[in-house]
C-alpha positions in Angstrom: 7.1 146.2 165.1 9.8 143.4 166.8 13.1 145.2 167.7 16.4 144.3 165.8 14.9 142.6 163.0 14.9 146.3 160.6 18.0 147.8 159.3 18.8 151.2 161.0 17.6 153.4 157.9 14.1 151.8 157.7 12.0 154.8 157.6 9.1 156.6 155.8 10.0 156.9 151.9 8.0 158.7 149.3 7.8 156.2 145.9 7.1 159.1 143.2 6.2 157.9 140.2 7.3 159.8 137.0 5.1 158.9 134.9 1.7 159.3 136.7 3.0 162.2 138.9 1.8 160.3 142.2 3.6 159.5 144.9 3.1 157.1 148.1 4.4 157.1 151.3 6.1 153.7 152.2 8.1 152.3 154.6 11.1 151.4 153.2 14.9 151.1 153.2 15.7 152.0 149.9 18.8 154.2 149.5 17.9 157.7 148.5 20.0 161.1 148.0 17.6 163.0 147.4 14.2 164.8 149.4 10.7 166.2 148.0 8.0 168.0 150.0 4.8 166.2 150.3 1.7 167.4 150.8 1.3 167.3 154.4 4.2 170.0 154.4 7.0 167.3 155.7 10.1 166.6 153.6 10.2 162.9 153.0 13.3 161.0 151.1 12.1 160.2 147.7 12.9 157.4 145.3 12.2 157.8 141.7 10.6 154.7 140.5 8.9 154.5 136.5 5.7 152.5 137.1 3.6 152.2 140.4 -0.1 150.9 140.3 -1.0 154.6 139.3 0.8 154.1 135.8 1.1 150.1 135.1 -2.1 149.3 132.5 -3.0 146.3 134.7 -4.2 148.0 137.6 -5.4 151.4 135.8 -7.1 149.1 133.3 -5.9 151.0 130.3 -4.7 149.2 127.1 -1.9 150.1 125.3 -2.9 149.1 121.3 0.9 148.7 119.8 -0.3 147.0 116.9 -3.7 147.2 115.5 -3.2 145.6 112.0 -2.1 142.3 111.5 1.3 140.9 109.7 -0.6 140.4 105.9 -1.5 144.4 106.7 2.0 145.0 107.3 3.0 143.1 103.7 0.2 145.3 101.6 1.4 148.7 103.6 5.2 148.0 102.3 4.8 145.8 99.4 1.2 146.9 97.9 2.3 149.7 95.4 4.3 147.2 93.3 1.9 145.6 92.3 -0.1 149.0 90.9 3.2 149.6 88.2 1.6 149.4 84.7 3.4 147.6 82.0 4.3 149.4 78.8 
């Protein structure tokens, strides 16, 4: 690594991802208060982060299905029983 081109607090940074529960060790200088043990018994700085390559659907190749019916199953789901009333 070329001296004086890194910020003094460029150091070793666990990434833990929340939602997966899997963390990586980076180099980084992301600003961190707080520490986590890791699993080679050292206490690394941690940064909380929501999606990592361990959660994101394009790299664990799981789909998330928001909508499986289309817009004229959305109209018969809401509007549907009115046409079922009976006239007198």
């Amino acid at each position: 690594m070329k001296k004086g081109i890194h910020p003094e607090n460029y150091r070793t940074v666990l990434f833990y991802d929340s939602n997966a529960k899997q963390g990586f060790l980076i180099r980084s200088c992301a600003r961190t208060t707080t520490t986590m043990k890791w699993e080679d018994g050292h206490e690394y700085p941690v940064f909380m982060c929501d999606t990592s390559s361990a959660s994101h659907p394009y790299y664990t190749g799981k789909t998330r299905q928001i909508a499986n019916e289309g817009r004229a199953s959305d109209f018969v789901n809401r509007y549907g029983k009115f046409g079922t009333l009976k006239s007198k």
